[in-house]
C-alpha positions in Angstrom: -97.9 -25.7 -89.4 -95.8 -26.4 -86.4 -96.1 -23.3 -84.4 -98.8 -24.5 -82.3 -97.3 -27.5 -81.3 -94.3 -26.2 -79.9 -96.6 -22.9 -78.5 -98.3 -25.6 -76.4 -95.1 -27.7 -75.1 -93.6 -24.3 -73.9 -97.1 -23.5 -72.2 -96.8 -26.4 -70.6 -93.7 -26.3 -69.7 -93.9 -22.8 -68.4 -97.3 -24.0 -66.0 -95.4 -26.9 -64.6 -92.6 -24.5 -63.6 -95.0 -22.1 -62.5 -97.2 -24.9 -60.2 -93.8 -26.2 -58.9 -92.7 -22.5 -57.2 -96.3 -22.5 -56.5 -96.7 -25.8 -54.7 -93.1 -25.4 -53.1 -94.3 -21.6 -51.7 -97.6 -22.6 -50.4 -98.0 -26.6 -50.0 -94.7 -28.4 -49.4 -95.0 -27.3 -45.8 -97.3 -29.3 -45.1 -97.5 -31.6 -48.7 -93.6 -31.9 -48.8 -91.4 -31.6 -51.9 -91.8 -34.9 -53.0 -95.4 -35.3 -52.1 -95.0 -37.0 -48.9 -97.1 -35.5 -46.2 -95.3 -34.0 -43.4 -96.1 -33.7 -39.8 -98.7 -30.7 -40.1 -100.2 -32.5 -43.0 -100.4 -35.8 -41.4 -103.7 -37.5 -42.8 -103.4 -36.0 -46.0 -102.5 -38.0 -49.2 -99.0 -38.5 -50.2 -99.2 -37.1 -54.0 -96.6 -39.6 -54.7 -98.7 -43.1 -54.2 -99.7 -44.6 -57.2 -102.8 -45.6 -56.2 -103.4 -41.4 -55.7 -101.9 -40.7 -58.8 -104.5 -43.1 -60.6 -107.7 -41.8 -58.9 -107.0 -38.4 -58.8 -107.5 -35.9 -61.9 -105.8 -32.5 -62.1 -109.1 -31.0 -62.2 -109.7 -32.9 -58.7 -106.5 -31.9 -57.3 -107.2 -27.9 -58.3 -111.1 -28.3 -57.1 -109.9 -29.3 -53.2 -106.8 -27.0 -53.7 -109.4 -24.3 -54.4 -112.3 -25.1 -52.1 -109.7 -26.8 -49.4 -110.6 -29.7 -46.7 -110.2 -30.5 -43.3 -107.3 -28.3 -41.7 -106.2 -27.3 -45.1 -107.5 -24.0 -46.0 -109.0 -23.1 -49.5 -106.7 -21.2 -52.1 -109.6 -19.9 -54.4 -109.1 -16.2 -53.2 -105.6 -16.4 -53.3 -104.5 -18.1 -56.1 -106.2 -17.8 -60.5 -107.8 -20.6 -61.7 -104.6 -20.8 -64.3 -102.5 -21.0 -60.9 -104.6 -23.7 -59.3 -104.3 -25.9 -63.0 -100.6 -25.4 -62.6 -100.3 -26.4 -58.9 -102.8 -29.4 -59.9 -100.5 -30.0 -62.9 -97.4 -30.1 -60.7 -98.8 -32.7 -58.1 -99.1 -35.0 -61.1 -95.6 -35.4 -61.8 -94.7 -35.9 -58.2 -96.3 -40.1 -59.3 -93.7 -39.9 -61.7 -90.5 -41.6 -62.1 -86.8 -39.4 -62.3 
């Protein structure tokens, strides 16, 4: 049956939309769009290095979103766990190519 397949592309689809407004709302500020920190997040990682894209996991990205580190505060209260996948899954796809 092909249901589930496509359930599951349009879930994903609909997280990554959901982490982008997410991520844009709450951590480009500091983050920036495209992953490159910005003055108030100077010292933080720019989402869009290679070298953080290959040693850090979604699960790693939502575990620090959640529990947060240095100036950055934590997000656990304030965000699901479903939110915190879907910001995680959108910093993956700022290592990506257009």
């Amino acid at each position: 049956m092909r249901i589930a397949p496509i359930a599951s592309i349009f879930a994903l689809a609909l997280a990554v939309n959901v982490g982008q407004i997410l991520y844009e709302t709450k951590c480009a500020q500091c983050h920036g769009k495209d992953g490159v920190a910005k003055p108030p997040g100077k010292g933080s990682k720019n989402f869009n290095d290679p070298e953080f894209q290959k040693l850090w996991t979604e699960e790693s990205i939502a575990q620090i979103t959640a529990d947060g580190k240095g100036k950055m505060p934590g997000y656990r209260s304030r965000l699901t766990p479903e939110q915190l996948r879907a910001v995680s899954a959108h910093v993956k796809t700022l290592g990506t190519s257009p």
